[in-house]
C-alpha positions in Angstrom: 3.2 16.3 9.1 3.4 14.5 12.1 6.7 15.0 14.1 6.7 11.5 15.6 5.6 9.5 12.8 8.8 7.8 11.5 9.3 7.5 7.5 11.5 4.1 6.5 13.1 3.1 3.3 11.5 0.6 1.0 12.2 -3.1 2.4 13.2 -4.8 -0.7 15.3 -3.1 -3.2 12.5 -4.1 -6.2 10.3 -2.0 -4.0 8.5 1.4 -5.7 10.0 4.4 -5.1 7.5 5.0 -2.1 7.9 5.0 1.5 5.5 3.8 4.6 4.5 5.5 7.3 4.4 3.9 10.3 2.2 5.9 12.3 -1.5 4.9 10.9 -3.6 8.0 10.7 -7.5 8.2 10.9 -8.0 4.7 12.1 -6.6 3.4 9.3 -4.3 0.2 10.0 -2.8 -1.5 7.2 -0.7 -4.9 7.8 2.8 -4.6 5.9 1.7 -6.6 3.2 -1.3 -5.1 2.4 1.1 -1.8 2.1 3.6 -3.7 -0.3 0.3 -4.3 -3.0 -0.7 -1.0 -2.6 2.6 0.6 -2.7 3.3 -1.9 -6.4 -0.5 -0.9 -7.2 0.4 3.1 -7.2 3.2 2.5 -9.4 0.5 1.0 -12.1 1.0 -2.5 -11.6 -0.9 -5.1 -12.3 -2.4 -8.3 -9.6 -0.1 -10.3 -11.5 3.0 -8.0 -11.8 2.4 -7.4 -8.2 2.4 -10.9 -7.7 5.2 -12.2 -9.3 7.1 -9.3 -7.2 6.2 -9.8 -4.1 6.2 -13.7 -4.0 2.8 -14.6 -3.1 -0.1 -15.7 -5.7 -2.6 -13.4 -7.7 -5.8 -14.9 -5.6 -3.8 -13.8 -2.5 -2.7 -10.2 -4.3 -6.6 -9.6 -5.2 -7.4 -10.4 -1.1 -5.1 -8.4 0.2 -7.0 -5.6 -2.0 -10.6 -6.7 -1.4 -9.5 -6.2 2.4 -7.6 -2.6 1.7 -10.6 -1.7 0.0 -13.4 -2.6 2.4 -10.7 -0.7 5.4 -10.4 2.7 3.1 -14.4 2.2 2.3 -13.9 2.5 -1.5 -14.8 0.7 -4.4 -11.8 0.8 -6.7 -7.8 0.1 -6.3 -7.1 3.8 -6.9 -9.7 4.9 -4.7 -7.9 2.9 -2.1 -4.3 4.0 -3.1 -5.9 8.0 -3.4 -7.2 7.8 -0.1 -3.3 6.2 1.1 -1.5 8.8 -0.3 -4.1 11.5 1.1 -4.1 10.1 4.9 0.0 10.2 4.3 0.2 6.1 4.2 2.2 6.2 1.4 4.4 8.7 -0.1 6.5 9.4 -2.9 9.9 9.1 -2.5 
């Protein structure tokens, strides 16, 4: 673990039981929003559960993954939230 990387609580209270890092590691830099969807994806939700949480539309939930993806070089959404939760980008609570 990183000494100076800083751990914050969720944002929003409907937020997962996860926190963000935010120190990046390995290069990889995530917007906040892009965290949120990945954050409601590791908690099993669907693009339009995530969606209807997070205010935004499903079109716009399914960018913000196409672009986590093609950052984290995977294929899948649990690729991309695997490799999150192995770089320490996310983290249980």
């Amino acid at each position: 673990m990183n000494p100076s990387a800083t751990i914050t609580p969720c944002a929003r209270k409907s937020q997962p039981g996860f926190q963000v890092r935010q120190t990046e590691q390995q290069g990889v830099t995530l917007t906040n929003r892009e965290k949120e969807v990945l954050l409601w994806s590791a908690r099993g939700k669907s693009s339009r559960e995530i969606w209807q949480t997070v205010n935004c539309n499903e079109s716009g939930v399914n960018y913000y993954f196409c672009n986590i993806r093609r950052k984290f070089g995977v294929s899948s959404r649990w690729s991309a939230v695997f490799k999150a939760l192995e770089q320490g980008l996310i983290q249980p609570s």
